[in-house]
C-alpha positions as semicolon CSV with decimal commas, in nm:
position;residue;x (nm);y (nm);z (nm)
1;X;0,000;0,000;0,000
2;X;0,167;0,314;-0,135
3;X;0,162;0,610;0,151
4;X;0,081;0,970;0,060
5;X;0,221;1,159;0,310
6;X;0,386;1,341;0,029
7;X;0,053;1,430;-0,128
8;X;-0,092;1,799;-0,079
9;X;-0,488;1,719;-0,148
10;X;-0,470;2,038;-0,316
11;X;-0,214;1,897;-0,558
12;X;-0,474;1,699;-0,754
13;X;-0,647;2,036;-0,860
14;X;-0,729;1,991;-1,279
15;X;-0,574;2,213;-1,457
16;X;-0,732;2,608;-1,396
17;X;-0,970;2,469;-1,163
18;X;-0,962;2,530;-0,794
19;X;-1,054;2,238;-0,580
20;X;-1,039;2,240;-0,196
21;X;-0,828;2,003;0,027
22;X;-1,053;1,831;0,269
23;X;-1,304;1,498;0,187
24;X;-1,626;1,507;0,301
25;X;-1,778;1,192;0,423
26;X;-2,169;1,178;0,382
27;X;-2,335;0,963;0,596
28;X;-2,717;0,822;0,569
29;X;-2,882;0,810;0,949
30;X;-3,087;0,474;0,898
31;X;-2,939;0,195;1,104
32;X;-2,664;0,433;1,198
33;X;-2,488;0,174;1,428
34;X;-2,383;0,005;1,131
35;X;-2,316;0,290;0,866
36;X;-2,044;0,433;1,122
37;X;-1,888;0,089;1,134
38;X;-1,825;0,192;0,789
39;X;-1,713;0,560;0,907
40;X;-1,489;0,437;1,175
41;X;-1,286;0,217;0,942
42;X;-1,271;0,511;0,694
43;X;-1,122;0,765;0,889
44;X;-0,896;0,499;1,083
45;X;-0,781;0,359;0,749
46;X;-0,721;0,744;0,642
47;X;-0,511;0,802;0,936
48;X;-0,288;0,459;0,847
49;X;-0,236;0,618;0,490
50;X;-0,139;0,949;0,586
51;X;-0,458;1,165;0,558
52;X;-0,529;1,397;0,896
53;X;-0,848;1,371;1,035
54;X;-0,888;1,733;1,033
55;X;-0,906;1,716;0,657
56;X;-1,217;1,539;0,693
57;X;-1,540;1,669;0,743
58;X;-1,863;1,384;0,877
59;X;-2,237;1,514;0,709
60;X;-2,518;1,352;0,841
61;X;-2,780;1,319;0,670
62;X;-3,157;1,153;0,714
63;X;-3,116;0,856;0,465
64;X;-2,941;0,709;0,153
65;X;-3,163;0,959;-0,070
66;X;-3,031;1,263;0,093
67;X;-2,690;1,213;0,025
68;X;-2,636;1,330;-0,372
69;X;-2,801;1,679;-0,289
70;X;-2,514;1,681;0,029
71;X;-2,281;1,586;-0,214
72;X;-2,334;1,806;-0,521
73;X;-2,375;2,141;-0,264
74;X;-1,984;2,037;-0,120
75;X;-1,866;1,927;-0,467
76;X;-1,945;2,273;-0,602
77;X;-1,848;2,475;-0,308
78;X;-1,438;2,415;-0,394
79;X;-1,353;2,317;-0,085
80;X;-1,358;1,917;-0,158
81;X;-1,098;1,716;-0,324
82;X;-1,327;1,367;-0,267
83;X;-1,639;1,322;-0,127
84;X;-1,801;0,981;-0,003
85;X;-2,151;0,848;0,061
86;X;-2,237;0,611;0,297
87;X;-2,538;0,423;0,344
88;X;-2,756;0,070;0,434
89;X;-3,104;0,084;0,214
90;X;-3,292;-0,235;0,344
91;X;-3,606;-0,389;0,244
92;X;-3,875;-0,263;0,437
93;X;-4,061;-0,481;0,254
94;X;-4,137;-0,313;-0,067
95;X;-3,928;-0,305;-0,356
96;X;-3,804;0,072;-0,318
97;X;-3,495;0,022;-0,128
98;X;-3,326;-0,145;-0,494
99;X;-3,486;0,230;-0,660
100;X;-3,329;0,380;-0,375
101;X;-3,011;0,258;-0,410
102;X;-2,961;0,250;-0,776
103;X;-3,061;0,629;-0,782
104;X;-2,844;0,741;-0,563
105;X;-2,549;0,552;-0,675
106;X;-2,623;0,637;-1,025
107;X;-2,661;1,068;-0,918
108;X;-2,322;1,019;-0,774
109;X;-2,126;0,869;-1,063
110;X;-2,316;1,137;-1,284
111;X;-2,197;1,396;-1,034
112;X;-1,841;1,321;-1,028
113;X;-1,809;1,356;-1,387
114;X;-2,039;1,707;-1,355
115;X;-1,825;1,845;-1,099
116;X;-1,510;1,683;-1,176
117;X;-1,468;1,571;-0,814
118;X;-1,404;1,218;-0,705
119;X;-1,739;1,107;-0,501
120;X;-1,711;0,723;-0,387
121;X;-2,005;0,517;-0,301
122;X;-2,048;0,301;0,039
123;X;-2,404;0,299;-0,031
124;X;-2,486;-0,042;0,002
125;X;-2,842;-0,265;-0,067
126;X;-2,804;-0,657;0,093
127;X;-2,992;-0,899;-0,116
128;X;-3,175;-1,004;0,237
129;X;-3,197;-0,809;0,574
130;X;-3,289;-0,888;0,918
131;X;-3,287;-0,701;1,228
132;X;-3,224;-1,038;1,399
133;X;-2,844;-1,027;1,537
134;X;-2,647;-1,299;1,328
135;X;-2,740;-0,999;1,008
136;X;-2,649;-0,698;1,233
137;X;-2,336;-0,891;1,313
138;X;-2,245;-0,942;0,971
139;X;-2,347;-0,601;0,819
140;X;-2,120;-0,442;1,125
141;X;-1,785;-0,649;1,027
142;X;-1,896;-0,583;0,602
143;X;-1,931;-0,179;0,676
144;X;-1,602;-0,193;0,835
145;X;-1,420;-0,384;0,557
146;X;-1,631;-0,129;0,313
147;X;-1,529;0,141;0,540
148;X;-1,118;0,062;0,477
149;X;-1,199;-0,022;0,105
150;X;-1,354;0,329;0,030
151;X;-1,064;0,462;0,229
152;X;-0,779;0,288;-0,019
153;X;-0,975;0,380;-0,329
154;X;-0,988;0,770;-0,255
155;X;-0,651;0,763;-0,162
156;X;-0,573;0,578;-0,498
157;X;-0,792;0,790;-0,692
158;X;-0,610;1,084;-0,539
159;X;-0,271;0,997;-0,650
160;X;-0,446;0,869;-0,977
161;X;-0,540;1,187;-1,083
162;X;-0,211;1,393;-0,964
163;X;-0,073;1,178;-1,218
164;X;-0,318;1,257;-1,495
165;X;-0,329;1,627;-1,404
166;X;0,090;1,626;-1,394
167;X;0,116;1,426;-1,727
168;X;-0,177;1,665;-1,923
169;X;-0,018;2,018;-1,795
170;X;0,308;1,882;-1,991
171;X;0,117;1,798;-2,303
């Protein structure tokens, strides 16, 4: 795992365009105890790969289909160099938590490219959900795996795009 302790934030800027140095992490307020397993890991995994947690700002927000307005208002603002949404969207028993899901993931891959702003999804649908505790168990280790995943790919994507931005401004 590559370190970026070297890496300003601000250093992955594209070319003319100011972009901030913090990442916001957006997180949905349904089952909560898990989604911050999820937040935990992130900002512990952050800390392991060199990112303060002062550069990191926690949104709450009500649920999963709050989060692309949260994220598009903090994308624009400058101030962001990544953004990520976090979420569980269960089955309450009708078929709107796969709608949920698949909108909101779907808004923030079309907001990334509108606003040129890395915005990672932890916004995660199980095929089957209980409140019993053998599925709270397991959704509270899988957020915190998710948690540390999300964590190494905005840290990748990061460095990623330094490259890209450093390779185009000598072209």
């Amino acid at each position: 795992m590559s370190q970026i302790n070297d890496l300003p934030l601000s250093a992955v800027n594209a070319p003319g365009q100011p972009r901030g140095e913090r990442i916001a992490f957006v997180e949905a307020q349904w089952h909560s105890d898990i989604v911050h397993q999820a937040r935990d890991a992130f900002l512990a995994e952050m800390e392991r790969l060199g990112v303060a947690r002062e550069l990191i700002d926690i949104f709450d927000v009500p649920g999963a289909f709050e989060i692309p307005l949260h994220a598009k208002r903090l994308a624009n603002s400058g101030k962001y160099a990544a953004i990520v949404g976090c979420a569980l969207v269960v089955d309450g028993g009708i078929y709107r938590h796969e709608f949920v899901a698949g909108t909101v993931v779907s808004t923030l891959m079309s907001l990334q490219l509108e606003t040129d702003v890395p915005i990672f999804s932890a916004v995660l649908t199980p095929h089957h959900f209980h409140e019993h505790v053998e599925h709270r168990k397991y959704f509270h280790r899988h957020f915190a795996v998710k948690g540390t995943e999300v964590a190494e790919a905005c840290v990748k994507t990061l460095e990623g795009l330094k490259k890209v931005d450093a390779l185009l401004a000598t072209a």
